[in-house]
C-alpha positions in Angstrom: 0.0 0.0 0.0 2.7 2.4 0.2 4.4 1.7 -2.3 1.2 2.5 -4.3 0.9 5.5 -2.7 4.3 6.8 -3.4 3.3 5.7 -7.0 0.4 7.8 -7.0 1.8 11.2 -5.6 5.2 10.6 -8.0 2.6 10.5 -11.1 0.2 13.0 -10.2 3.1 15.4 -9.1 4.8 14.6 -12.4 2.1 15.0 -14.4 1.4 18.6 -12.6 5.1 19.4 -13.3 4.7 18.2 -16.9 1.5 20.1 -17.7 1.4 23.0 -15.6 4.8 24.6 -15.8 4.6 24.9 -19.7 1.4 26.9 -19.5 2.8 28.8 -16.9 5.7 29.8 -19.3 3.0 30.3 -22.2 1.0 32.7 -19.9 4.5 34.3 -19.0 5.9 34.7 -22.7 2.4 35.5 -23.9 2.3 38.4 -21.2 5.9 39.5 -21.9 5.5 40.0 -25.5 2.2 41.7 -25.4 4.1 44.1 -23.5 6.9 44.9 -26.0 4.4 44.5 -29.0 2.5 47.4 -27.9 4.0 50.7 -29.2 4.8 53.6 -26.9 2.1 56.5 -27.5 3.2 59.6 -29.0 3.9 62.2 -27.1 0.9 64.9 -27.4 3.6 68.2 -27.1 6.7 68.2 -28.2 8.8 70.0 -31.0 6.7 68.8 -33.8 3.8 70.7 -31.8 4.4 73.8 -33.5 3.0 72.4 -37.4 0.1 71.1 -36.2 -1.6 74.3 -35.2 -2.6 76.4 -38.2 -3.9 79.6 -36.3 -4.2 80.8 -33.1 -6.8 83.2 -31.9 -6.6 84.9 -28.3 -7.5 87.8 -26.2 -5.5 89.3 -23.0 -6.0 91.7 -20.8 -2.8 94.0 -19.0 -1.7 97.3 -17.8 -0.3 99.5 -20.3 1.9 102.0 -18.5 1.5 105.9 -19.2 4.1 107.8 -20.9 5.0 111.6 -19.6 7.0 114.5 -21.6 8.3 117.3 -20.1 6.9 120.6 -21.1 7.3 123.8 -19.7 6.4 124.3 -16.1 6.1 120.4 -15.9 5.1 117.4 -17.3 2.0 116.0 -19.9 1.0 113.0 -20.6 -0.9 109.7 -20.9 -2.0 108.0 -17.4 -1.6 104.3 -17.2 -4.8 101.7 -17.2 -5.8 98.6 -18.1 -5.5 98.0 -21.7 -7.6 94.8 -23.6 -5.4 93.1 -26.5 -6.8 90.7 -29.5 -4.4 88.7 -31.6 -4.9 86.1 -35.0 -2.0 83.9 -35.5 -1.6 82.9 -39.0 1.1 80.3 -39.4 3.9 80.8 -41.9 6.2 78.0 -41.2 6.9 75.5 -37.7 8.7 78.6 -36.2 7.0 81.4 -37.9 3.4 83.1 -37.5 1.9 86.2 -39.2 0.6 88.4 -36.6 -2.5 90.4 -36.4 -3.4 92.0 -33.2 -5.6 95.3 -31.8 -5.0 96.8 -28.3 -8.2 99.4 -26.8 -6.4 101.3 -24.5 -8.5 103.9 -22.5 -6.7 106.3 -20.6 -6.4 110.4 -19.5 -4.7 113.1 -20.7 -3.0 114.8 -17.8 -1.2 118.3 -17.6 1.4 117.5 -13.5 2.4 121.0 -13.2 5.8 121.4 -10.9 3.9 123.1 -8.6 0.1 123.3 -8.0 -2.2 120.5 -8.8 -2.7 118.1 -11.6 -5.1 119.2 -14.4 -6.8 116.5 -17.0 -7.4 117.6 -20.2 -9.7 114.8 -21.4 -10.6 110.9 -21.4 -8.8 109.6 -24.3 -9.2 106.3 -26.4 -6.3 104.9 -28.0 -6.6 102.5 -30.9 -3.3 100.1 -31.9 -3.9 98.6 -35.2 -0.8 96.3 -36.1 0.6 93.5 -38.1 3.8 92.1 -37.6 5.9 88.7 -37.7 6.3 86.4 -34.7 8.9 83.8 -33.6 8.5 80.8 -31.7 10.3 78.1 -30.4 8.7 74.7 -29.3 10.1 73.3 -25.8 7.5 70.6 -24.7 4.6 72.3 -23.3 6.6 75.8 -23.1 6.6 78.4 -26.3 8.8 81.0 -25.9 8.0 83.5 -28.9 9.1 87.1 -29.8 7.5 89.4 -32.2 8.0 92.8 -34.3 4.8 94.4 -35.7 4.0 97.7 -37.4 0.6 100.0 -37.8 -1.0 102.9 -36.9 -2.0 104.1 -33.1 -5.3 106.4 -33.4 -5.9 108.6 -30.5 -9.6 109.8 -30.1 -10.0 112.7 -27.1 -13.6 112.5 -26.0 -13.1 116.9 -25.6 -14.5 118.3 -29.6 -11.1 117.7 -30.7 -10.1 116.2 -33.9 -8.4 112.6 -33.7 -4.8 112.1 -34.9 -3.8 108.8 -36.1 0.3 108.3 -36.0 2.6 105.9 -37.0 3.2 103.0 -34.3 5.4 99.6 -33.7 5.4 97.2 -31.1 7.6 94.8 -30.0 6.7 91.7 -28.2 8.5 89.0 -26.1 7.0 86.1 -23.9 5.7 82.9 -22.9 3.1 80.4 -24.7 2.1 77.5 -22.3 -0.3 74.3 -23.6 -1.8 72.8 -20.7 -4.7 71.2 -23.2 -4.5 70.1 -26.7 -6.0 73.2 -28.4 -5.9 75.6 -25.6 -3.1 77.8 -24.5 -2.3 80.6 -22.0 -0.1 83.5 -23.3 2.1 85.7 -21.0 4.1 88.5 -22.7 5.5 91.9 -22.2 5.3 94.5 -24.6 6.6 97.9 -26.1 4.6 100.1 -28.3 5.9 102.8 -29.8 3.9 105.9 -31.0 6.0 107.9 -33.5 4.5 111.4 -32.6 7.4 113.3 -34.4 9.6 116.1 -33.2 7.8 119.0 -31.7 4.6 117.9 -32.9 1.2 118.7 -31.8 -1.1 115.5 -30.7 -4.3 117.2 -30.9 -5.6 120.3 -33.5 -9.0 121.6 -34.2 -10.5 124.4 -35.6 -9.7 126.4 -32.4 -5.9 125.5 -32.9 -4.1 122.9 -31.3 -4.3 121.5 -27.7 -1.3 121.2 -26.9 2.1 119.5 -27.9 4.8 117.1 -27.3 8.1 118.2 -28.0 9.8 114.4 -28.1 9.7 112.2 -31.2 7.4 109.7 -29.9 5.3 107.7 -26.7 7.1 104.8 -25.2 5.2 102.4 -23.0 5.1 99.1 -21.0 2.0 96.6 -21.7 2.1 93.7 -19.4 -0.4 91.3 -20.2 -2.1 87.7 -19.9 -4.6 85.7 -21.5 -5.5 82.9 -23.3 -5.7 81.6 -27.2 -7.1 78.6 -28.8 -5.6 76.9 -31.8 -6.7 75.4 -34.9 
């Protein structure tokens, strides 16, 4: 009887062993290769991000800085405020983009005298109409860019005062983040320039002219944020 018994367990065990560990290696190989077979997904940003998107189209909001020129007995000029920035984004090439943008900036003018108090001459809207070129570079999710664009500033006094329209460039420097797959935030810092000319008058009705800046032009800071989609 024992003998039979050690008969038993010897087959059974060897027949476990015979048929078991080769499907265990099966299962094992099978699982292995499966693993190796499947391709590693593309990455969703990267530099080849930059083709895919045709245009962009945004909007951001900043403060544009005033700008002051000295004139006798003290100083006139433009007050800083918020200023409200929309931009299309035509694609030229995968580091390239035609740029289209429009700033509203709605400000004062102000007359600060050396001495006695400050005196506003009137609400003023400014209009930035530009077109430029922009460069970017793809770093993963990161787009640093910088831009150059030309067009005309229009300032419109809300006083009976005729508008002048002048001869304006911007240039542009920043940072493009994609935390989604067609949505991006846009940080940059900006420098428009409003060619005014030497000793010439920014506003003139029929009552003669307001008054005048004797520089050649309006310098200012625009620090803004906002978002853009892309296409």
């Amino acid at each position: 009887m024992r003998s039979l018994h050690h008969a038993l367990v010897s087959t059974l065990l060897g027949s476990t062993g015979v048929l078991l560990l080769p499907q265990v290696s099966a299962a094992q190989t099978t699982a292995a290769a499966s693993e190796y077979d499947q391709p590693a997904p593309p990455p969703r940003y990267g530099r080849d991000r930059a083709a895919d998107d045709r245009v962009q189209v945004g909007a951001q909001v900043g403060w544009l800085f005033g700008s002051e020129i000295e004139v006798p007995g003290g100083d006139i000029g433009l007050n800083g405020d918020w200023a409200y920035t929309g931009n299309v984004d035509v694609r030229l090439s995968p580091l390239s983009l035609l740029e289209l943008r429009y700033t509203y900036f709605p400000t004062e003018v102000e007359f600060h005298p050396f001495v006695g108090q400050d005196a506003e001459f009137t609400e003023l809207d400014v209009h930035y109409m530009q077109a430029g070129i922009q460069s970017e570079v793809p770093v993963g999710v990161a787009r640093p860019f910088f831009g150059l664009t030309l067009g005309a500033a229009y300032f419109n006094p809300e006083v009976p005062i005729d508008g002048e329209t002048y001869f304006s460039t911007t240039v542009s420097a920043g940072l493009k983040l994609l935390p989604a797959e067609n949505v991006g935030v846009r940080l940059q810092a900006s420098l428009p320039y409003t060619w005014t000319g030497t000793s010439s008058a920014l506003f003139c009705g029929f009552g003669g002219c307001s008054y005048a800046y004797v520089g050649d032009g309006i310098l200012q800071l625009d620090l803004a944020a906002g978002a853009f989609a892309m296409f």
